[in-house]
N, C-alpha and C positions, 0 to 999 in steps of 0.2 A: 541449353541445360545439359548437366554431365551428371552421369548416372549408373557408370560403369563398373559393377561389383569384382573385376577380376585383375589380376595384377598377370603379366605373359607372362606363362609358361615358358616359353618362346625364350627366355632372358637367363640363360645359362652358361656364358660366357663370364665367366668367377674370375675377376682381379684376384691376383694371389694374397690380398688382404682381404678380403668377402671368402676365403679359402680357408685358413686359417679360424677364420673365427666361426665358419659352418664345423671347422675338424672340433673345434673345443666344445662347440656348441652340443654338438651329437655323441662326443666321449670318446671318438675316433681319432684323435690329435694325430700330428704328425710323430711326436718326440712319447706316444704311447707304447711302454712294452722296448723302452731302449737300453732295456740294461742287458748285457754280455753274460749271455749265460749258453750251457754246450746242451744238448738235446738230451733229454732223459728218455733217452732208450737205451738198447743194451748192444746198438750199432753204434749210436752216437759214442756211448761208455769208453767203445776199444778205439773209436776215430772219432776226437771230439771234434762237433763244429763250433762256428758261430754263428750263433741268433744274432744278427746284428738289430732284428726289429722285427715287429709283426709281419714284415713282407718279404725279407733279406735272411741268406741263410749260407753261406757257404761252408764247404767240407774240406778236408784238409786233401782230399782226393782234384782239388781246385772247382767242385761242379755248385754252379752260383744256383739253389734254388730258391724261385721266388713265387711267392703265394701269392695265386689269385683270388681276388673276394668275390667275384663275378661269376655266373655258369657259363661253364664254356657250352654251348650251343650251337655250332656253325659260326659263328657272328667274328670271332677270331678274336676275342678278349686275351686267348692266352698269350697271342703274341705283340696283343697292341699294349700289353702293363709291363709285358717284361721288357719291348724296347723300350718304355719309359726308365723303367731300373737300369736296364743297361747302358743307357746313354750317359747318366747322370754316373754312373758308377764305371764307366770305359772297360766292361767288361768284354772279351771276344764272347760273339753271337753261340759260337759252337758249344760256349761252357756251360750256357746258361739255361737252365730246366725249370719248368713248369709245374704246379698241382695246385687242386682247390683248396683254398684256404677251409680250416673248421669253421664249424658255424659259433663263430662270437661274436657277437651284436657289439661288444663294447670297442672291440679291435678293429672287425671288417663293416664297419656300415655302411651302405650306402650312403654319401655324405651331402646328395641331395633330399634323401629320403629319410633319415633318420635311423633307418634299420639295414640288417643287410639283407641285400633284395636284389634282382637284376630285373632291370625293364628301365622303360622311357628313351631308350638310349642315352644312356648314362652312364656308360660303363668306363670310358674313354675322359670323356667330358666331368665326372665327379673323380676322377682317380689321377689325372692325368699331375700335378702336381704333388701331390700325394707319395705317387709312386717314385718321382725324382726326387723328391725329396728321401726317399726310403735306398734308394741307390747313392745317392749322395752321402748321406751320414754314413751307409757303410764305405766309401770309399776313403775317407777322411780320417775314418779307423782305423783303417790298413794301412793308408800313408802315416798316421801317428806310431803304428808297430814296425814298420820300416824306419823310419827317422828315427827310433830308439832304438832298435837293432844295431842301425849303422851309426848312431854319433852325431845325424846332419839333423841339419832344418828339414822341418815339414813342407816349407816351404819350396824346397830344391827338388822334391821328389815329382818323378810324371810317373803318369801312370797312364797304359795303351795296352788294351787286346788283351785285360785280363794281368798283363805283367805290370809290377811295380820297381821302376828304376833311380837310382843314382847314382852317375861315373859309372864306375866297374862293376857295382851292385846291383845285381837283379833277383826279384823275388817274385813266384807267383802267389796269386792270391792265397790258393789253400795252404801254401809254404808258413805264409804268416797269420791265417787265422787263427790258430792254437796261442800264438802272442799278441795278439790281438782280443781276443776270449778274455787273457791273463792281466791286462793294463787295469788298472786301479781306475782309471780317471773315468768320468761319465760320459756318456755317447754325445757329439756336441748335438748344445737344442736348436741351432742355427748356421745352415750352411748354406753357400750360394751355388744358385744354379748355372748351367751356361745358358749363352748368350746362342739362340737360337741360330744365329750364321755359325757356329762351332759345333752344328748337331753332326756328328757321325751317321749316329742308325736313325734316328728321328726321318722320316720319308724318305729312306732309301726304298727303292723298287726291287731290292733283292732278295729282302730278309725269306730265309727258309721258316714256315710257319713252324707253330710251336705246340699245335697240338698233330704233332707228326703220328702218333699211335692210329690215326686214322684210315692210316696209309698205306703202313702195314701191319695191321689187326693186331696191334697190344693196346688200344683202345677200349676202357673198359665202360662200358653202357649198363644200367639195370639188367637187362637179358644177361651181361656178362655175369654178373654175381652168382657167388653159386656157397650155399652155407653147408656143413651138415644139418642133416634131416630135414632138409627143408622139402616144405611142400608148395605148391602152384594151383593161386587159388585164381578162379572167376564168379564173377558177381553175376545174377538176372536182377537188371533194371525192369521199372517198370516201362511198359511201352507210351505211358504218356507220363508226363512230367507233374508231378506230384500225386500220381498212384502211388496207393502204399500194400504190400500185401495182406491179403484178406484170408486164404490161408495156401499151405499148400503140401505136395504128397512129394516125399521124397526117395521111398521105399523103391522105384526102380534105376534111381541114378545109384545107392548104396548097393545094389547087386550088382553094380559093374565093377568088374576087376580093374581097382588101384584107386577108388575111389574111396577118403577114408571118413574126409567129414560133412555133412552138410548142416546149414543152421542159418537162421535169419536174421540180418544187422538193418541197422535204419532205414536202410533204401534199397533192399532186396535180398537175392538170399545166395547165400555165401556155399561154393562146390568145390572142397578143397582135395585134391589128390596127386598121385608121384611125378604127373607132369601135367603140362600145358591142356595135351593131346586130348588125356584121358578129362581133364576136367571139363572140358568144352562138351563132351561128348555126353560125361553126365550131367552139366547142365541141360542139354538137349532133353534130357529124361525128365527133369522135373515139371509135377503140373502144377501150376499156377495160377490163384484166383485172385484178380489184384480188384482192389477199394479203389476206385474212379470218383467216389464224391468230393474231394477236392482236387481232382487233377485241371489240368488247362484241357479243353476239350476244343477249343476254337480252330478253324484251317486259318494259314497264314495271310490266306486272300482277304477271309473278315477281319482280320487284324488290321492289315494296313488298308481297308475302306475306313474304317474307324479311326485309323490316324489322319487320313484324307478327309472327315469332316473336321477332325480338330483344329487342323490348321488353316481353317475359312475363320477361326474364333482366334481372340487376342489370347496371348499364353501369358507366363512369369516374364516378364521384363529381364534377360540377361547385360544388355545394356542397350543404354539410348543416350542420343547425341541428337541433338537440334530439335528442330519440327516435320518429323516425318509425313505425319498424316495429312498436314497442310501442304506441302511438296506435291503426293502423290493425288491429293485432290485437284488442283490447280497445274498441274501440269499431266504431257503425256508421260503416259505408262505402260512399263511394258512387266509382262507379269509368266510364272513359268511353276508348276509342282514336280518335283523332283520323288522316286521311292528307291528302297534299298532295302533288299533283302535279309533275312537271317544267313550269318554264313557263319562255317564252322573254319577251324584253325590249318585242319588237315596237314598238321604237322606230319615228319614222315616215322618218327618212333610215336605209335600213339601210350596213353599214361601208362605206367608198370611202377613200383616201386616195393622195394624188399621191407618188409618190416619184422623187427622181435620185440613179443613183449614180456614183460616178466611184472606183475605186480602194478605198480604204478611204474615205473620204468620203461624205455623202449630204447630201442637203437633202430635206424632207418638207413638204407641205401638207393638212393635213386638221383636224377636229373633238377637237384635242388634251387628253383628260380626263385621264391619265399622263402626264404631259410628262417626268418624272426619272425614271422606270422605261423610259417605251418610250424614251430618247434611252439611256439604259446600252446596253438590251438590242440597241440599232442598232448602237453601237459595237464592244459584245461580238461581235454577229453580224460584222460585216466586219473586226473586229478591228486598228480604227484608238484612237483617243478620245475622248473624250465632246465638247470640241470641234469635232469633226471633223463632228458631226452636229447639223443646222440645222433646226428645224422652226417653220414658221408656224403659228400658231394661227388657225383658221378659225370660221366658226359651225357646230353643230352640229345638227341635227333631232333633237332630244330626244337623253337617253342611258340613264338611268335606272340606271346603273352599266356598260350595257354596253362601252362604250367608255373603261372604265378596267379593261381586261384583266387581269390579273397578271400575263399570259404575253407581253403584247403581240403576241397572235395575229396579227390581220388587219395590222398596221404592219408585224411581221415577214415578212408575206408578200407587202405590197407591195416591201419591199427586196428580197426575194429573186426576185420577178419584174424588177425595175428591174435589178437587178446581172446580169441576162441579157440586158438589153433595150439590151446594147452601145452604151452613153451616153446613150441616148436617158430621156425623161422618160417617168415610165409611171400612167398612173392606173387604181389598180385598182378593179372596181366588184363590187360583191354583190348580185347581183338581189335579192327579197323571200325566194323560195325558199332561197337562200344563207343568207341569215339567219339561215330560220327552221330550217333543215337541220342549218347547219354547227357548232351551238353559240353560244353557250356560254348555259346553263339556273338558271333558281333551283332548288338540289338539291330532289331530293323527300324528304318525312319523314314519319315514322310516331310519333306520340306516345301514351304513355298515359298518363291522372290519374287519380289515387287522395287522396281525403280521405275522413280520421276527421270525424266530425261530433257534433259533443254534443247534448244534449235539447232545442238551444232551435236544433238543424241550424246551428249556428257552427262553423266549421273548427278543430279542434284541431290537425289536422296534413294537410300538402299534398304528395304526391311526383310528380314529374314524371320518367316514363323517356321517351327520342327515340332515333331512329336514322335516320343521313340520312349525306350527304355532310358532311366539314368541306372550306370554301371557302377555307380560309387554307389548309393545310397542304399541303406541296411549292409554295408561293410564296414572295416575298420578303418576305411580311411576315407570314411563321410565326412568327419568334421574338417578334416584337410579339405576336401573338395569339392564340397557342396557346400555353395551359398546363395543364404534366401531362397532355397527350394531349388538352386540353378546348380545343374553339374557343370563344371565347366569341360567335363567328357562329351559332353551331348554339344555343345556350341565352339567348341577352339574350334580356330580357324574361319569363322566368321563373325567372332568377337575381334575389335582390334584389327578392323579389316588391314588389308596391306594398301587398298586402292583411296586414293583419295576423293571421297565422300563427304560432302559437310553435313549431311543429316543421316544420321543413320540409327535402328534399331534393330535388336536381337530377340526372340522371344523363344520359348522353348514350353510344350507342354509335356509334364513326366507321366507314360502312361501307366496301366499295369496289364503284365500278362506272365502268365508263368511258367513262360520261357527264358532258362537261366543264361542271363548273359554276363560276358566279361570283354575287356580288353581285348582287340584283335592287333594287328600289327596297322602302327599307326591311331590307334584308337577312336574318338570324333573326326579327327584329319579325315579318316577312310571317305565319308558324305559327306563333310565340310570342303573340302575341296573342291569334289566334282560337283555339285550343286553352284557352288560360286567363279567355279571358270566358265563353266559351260553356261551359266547365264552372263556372263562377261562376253564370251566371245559372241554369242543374242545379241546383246549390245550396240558390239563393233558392227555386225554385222547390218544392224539396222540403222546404225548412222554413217555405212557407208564407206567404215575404215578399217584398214589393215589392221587384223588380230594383234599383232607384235605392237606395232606403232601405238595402236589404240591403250594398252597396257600399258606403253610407256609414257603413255602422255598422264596417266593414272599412276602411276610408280616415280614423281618428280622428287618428293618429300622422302623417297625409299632410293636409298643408293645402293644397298646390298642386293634387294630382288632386281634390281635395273640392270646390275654390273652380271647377274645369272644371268638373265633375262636375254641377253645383250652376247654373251657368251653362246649362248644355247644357239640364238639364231644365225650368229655368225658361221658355226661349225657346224650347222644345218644347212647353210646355203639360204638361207629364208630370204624369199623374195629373188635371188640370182638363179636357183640351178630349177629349171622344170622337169615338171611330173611326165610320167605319160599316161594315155589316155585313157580316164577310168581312175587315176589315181587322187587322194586328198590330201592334207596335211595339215595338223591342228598342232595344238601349242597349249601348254598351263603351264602358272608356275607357284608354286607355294612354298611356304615359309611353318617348318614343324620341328618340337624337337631343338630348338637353337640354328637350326642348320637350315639353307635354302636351293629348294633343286628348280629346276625349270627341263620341261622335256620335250620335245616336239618331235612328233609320230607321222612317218608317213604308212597311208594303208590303202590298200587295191580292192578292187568293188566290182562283185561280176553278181549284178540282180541285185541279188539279197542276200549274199555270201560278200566276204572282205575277208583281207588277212589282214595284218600288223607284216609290214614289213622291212621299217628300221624306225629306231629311238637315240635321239639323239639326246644325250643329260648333259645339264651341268650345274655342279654342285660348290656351295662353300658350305663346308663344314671346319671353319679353322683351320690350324696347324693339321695337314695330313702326317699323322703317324706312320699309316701305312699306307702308302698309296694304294698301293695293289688289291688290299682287305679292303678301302674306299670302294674301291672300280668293284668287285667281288657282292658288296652289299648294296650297293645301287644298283646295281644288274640284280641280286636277287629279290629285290624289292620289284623292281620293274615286273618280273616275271610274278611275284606273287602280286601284286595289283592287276593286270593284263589277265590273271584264272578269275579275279572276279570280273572282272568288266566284260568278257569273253565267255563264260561259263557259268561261273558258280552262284548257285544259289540252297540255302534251305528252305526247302517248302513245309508244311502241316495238313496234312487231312486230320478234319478231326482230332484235332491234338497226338496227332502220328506224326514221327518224322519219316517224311518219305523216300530221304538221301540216305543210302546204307554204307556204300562202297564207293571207290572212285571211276564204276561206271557211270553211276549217274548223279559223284558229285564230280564232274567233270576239270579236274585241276588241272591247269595247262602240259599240254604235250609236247614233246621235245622239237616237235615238227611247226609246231604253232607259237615257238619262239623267236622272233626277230632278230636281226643284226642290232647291235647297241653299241653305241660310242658312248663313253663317259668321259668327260672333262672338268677336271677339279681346279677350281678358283685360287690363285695362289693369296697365301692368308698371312697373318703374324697374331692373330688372334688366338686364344686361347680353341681346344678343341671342342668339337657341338656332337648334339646326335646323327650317327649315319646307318643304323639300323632298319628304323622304320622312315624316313626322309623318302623315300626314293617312291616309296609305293603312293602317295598319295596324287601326285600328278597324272598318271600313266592314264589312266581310265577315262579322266575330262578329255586330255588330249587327244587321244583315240574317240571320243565321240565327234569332237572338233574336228578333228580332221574325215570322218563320216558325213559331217554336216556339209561341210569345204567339196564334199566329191556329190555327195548325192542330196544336199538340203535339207533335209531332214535333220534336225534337232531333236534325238535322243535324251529323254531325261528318266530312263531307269535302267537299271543295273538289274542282271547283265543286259550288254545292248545286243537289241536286235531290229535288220531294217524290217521296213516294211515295202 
């Protein structure tokens, strides 16, 4: 019996006809915003350009800029859209500049998403056609302004490195954009791309990144912004999560010099003054009597006991395949409960964002990863229209999902401090402790596995019960993804197993507690993973056979995880090069995001101490764009998966958060980072996610290869022996 409510995620590899009809579908089209028009500014005025389209822009100075819809965040979007543009448009690398596109929903949507958004790793993978096609149509332009300059065919004309030639004619771009601007004819709706063995910059390993301002500090960050009379506000949260203030005395932070306003917004009270310094300090002053009758008052210990009885009980059905329950009666089994932490984002700029408001009105500057949900939720809050609300896109210090809210927390509490701050401009700033205090957390979860095993220890049948927070539901993007009660945030990755199983069920209980959670990097993947490797390699182990082999005999029906799989171990030495003595080496491979990594860790073992001391990956995520940005974010995935599995957690006394700082929320240290190989899959596939891909394996693996050295079968995060 089939029973399965979810279609993959996983399934992002868009035919450039599934391309086209998501661009129409969403109001994003490729041929949107193609008409030739010069920049109404009063730079463009004296040096007109060409708007060749929503993404293409050159100046008659020859500087090709191209708008990105994506936040740039570390992740390196700026320079994996613009070698898309510049491939298609054979522009030289040198000419070509970068900036965040505005926030218009109709131009830049995410065109798996519907809005424009950045997350899921998508940034590459929703754009990557898009953006060729956006360098193509202007190239096509400019070889038509040339062929009517000169008298020839369009057809005669090449075009290389920015220049446009024929015979003795050459032209560079900016030479012809001003006639180009002036052509009567329409931008064409239909141009062909090349042929992927003709890519120039498409995975070259050289390209000079594109968001160079980082490098040498013209790099402009919310802290960058600076308005007049602007002031720098901090918030006092409550010390537990849905406290609300009950009242409080503000009379000694207003006697401090440069302190000018203080007042109380929905979830705390607002200490606005000439700088950072001074506001922290008279927050320090204020006393505060906070209303605890609906806060979460629970420690995190009694949480997840609570989830550990839930899943001894059958949950919502996320899918089923065959007859589990007769499987696991009638044969042996073998059975394992897996927990997982709250953990915070601990990105490295925590939230900041400038806001002004005026009336119903606003304008915003900050690190925009929600640009169509926080611009509704501004409008909705001051109850003007979505017009009405202007926000610059800024760079961001990493985000890792946090800074694409659902609720548009901290955006909404900049306006709501700004709409007090009597016209003035306000930037509101979040210490580390704010951060790490205030929310918002990857839910904690409780899983248990259960497999029938036959005589030769091969899964006959696989059931997965979980109980955790669902992160969509009571958001705006519930009815996307939740169905029949099931998030499929709480189950990918062990929905749609990858191994082959003929009986299998999914179940999931949604619990409550109110502790706010969202999106981490990698999202379900983060406990879907290690939960189903790490009882995978149980498995192997108990029937006798090699971890790798055992997978592959599981992986027959999967030719993409086989060919990672298979890669990984090879350039690992798996099974040829030995350890030395005291050492282990474990293995996972999973499939997140479109994209499939596989990793195999080897780690040293003295007692009850171990290091990680090399990681071998390898990855297909399609067409590498850029190699280097590949290797760059599978390395930082590795490293941000390896602080949880290694360190981090959040705990709760008493509905306290007890992690302040990164004393004691321990994110990996420079010293406690491993050697990594990365090796990328050669592909002809369209490209996947490589953002979040990387991090999900790291942590099973490292427990496997714990297991491999000292037998122990670790199944909570973070690990530790005994």
């Amino acid at each position: 019996m089939k029973a399965s409510r979810f279609q993959s995620q996983d399934n992002i590899d868009t035919g450039r006809r599934q391309f086209l009809k998501l661009s129409a579908a969403t109001g994003a089209g490729l041929t949107l915003g193609l008409n030739l028009t010069t920049r109404a500014s009063a730079q463009a005025a004296a040096s007109p350009a060409l708007q060749f389209n929503a993404f293409v822009n050159i100046s008659p100075d020859n500087t090709v800029n191209v708008y990105i819809k994506h936040l740039e965040m570390g992740q390196g979007v700026y320079t994996g859209l613009a070698t898309c543009v510049a491939e298609e448009l054979d522009a030289a690398w040198s000419q070509v500049k970068c900036e965040h596109a505005p926030v218009d929903t109709e131009k830049y949507a995410n065109l798996f998403m519907g809005q424009q958004a950045t997350g899921g790793s998508t940034a590459i993978a929703n754009s990557f056609t898009q953006m060729r096609q956006a360098g193509a149509t202007a190239r096509a332009m400019l070889v038509a302004a040339a062929a009517q300059r000169w008298g020839v065919s369009a057809s005669e004309i090449s075009v290389s490195e920015g220049q446009v030639s024929h015979g003795s004619h050459q032209a560079s771009f900016g030479e012809l954009a001003v006639e180009a601007a002036a052509q009567h004819a329409p931008a064409p709706e239909a141009v062909s791309l090349k042929d992927p063995a003709d890519f120039t910059l498409i995975g070259r390993e050289d390209l000079v990144r594109k968001d160079e301002g980082k490098q040498n500090g013209t790099a402009v960050y919310t802290q960058d912004v600076q308005l007049p009379g602007m002031l720098t506000a901090v918030v006092a949260h409550s010390p537990r999560f849905g406290g609300r203030v009950k009242s409080f005395d503000a009379s000694k932070a207003l006697q401090r010099n440069g302190v000018e306003q203080v007042f109380e917004i929905e979830n705390g009270v607002a200490v606005l003054a000439k700088d950072y310094w001074t506001a922290t300090k008279g927050r320090e002053l204020l006393e505060i009597e906070w209303d605890d009758s609906a806060a979460e008052t629970r420690s995190s210990g009694t949480i997840l006991s609570q989830y550990r009885e839930l899943v001894d009980e059958p949950g919502i059905v996320a899918e089923r395949e065959g007859d589990v329950a007769s499987q696991l009666s009638q044969n042996d089994s073998v059975e394992a409960v897996f927990e997982f932490p709250y953990l915070a984002h601990a990105q490295m700029e925590p939230m900041n964002c400038v806001a002004k408001v005026d009336g119903q009105r606003a304008e915003l500057w900050y690190g925009c990863q929600g640009a169509t949900s926080d611009q509704m939720a501004i409008a909705q809050l001051l109850g003007g229209k979505i017009e009405d609300v202007k926000i610059h896109t800024v760079f961001a210090g990493g985000g890792f999902g946090r800074r694409a809210n659902p609720f548009s927390d901290y955006v909404l509490e900049a306006v709501r401090v700004a709409r007090g701050a009597q016209g003035k401009p306000v930037k509101l700033v979040w210490s580390r402790e704010d951060d790490m205090q205030a929310g918002f957390y990857r839910p904690a979860f409780v899983h248990k596995l259960s497999a029938a095993v036959d005589d030769q220890g091969m899964p006959t049948a696989f059931q997965a019960r979980l109980a955790g927070q669902s992160i969509m539901m009571g958001t705006n993007m519930e009815s996307m993804s939740v169905v029949d009660g099931v998030d499929n945030a709480s189950v990918e990755g062990l929905v749609h197993l990858p191994y082959q199983v003929p009986n299998r069920q999914v179940e999931v209980h949604n619990t409550q507690a109110g502790v706010p959670v969202q999106w981490w990097r990698s999202v379900g993947n983060t406990h879907t993973a290690f939960s189903k490797e790490v009882f995978i390699d149980s498995l192997a182990r108990k029937a006798g056979q090699d971890p790798v082999e055992y997978r592959l005999s599981l992986l027959k029906h999967n030719p993409r995880e086989t060919a990672v799989l298979k890669l990984a171990a090879e350039k690992a030495e798996w099974g040829s090069r030995e350890l030395p003595e005291g050492w282990g080496r474990g293995v996972a491979v999973h499939t997140s995001f479109g994209s499939t990594v596989a990793e195999i860790v080897d780690v040293s073992v003295q007692g009850t101490e171990f290091k990680v001391e090399r990681v071998v990956a390898a990855v297909d995520c399609g067409i590498a764009v850029n190699p280097n940005i590949i290797r760059a974010q599978i390395e930082g995935g590795i490293a941000y998966g390896l602080s949880a599995a290694l360190a981090d957690e959040v705990t709760l006394t008493d509905g306290n958060v007890d992690q302040t700082n990164f004393h004691n929320y321990r994110v990996l240290r420079m010293n406690d980072m491993p050697e990594v190989e990365v090796h990328i899959l050669p592909s002809g596939n369209a490209p996947s996610g490589v953002g979040e891909p990387g991090t999900p394996p790291v942590a099973p693996a490292v427990a496997n290869a714990l297991a491999a050295a000292t037998g122990q079968t670790l199944t909570r995060l973070p690990l530790r022996l005994t």
